[in-house]
N, C-alpha and C positions, 0 to 999 in steps of 0.2 A: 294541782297547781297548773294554770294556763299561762304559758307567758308571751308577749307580744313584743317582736319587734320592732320596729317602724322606723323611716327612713324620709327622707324627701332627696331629688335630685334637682337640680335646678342649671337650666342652659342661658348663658345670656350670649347667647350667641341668637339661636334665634327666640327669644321668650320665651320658653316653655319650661313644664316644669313638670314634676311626675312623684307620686305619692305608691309609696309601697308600704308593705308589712306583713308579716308571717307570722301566725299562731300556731305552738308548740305547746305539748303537754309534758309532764314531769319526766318523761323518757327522750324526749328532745324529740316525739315524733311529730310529723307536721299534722295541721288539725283545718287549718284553711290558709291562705294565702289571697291577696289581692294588691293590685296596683288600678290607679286612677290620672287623669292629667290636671290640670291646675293651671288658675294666672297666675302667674309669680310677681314677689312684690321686693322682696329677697330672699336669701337660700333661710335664713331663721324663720322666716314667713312661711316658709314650703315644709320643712321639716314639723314645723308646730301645727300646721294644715293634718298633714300623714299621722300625729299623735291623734286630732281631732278624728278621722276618718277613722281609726285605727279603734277607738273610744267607741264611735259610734256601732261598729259591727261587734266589738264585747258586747253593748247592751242589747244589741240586735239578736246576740245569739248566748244572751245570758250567762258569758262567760263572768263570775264573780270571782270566781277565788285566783285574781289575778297579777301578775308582775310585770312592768311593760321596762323595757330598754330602748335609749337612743344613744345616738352617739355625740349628740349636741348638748351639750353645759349650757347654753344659752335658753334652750326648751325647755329645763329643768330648773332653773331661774327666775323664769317666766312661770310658772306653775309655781312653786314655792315661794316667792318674794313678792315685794307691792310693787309694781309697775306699770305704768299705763299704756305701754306698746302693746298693739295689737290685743287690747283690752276685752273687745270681743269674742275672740277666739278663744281666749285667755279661759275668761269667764265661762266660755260654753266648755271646754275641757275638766275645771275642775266641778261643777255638774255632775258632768258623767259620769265623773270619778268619783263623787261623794255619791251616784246611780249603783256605781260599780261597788261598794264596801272601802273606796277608798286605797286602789292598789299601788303598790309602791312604784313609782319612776324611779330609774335609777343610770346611769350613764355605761354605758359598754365602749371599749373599744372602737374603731371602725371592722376588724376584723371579725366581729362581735356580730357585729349586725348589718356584715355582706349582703345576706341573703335581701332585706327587706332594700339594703340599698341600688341590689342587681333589679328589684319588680320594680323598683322607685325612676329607673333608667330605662328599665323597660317602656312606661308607661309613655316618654316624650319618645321613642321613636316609635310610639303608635299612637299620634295622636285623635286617633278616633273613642278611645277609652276616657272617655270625660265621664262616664258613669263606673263605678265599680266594675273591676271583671273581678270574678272571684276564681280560685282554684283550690281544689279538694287534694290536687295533689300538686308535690311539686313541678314547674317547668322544665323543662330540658335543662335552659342556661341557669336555674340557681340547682339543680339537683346535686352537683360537688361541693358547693359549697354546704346545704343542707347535711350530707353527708359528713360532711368536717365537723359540722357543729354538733352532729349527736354523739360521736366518738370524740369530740374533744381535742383534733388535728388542727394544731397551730402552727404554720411553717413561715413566721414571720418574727424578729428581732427587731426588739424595739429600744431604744435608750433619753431616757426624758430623767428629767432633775427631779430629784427627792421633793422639791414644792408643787411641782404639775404631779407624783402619784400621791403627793398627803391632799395638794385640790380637788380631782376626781377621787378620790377615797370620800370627802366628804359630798361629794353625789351619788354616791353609791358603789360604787366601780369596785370592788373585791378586789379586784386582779391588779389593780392599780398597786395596793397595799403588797401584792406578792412578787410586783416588781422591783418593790420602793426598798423591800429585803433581801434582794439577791444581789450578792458581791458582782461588784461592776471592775 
């Protein structure tokens, strides 16, 4: 199992916007990594860009037997539902994914998917990366977080209403359901 997680950042301060995501294998070791910059149109725009970018290097490098996380309900909506926002993009991602064996998307946390959103931030204060950078290992700035994620170190508390963990449960989100059970 390969799993992908992908990210978008988006500045409107000055336009820019930046595409990351990290490829992990069933030991949570890293397998590649990459961040890219982008026009941004909005932050759902950018985050669903980094799913497509992210799609396109699985078929690139023939990962199939795959599972992808975002942190955005709105990109998993947009993939699963009929909708005509961003129709294109839309369209070229589930493609891929019926390219790819059809991997499941599924919703994580933000804490979930630091790492893709640290390359994804990376990627606007370096805006000369308009093409793929790619990395075999990880960065300096996401190596603690990669770290946290193979050992499973979460040093964050969270408290959301039994309706937001039964709606990310039904995007996928596991952890959702394990929060939705613990005495508050």
């Amino acid at each position: 199992m390969i799993k992908l997680n992908c990210d978008g950042a988006f500045s409107s301060n000055n336009n820019a916007a930046g595409l990351g995501g990290a490829f992990r294998n069933s030991k949570r070791d890293w397998i590649v990594g990459f961040h890219k910059t982008s026009q941004p149109i909005s932050p759902t725009h950018v985050k669903l860009l980094a799913l497509l970018e992210g799609l396109k290097i699985a078929k690139e490098m023939n990962f199939l037997n795959l599972k992808i996380e975002t942190d955005c309900t709105d990109v998993i909506k947009l993939i699963y539902e009929d909708n005509s926002n961003f129709s294109n993009i839309v369209f070229e991602c589930r493609w891929l994914m019926h390219q790819l064996k059809l991997p499941h998307l599924k919703h994580n946390f933000r804490e979930g998917n630091e790492v893709a959103y640290l390359l994804a931030k990376q990627a606007i204060r370096n805006p000369s990366s308009s093409k793929y950078l790619y990395h075999a290992c990880p960065l300096f700035f996401v190596e603690q977080e990669v770290i946290k994620n193979k050992y499973g170190v979460c040093n964050s508390v969270r408290s959301i209403s039994t309706n937001v963990c039964n709606y990310l449960a039904t995007m996928g989100n596991s952890n959702a359901l394990k929060i939705s059970t613990m005495p508050m």
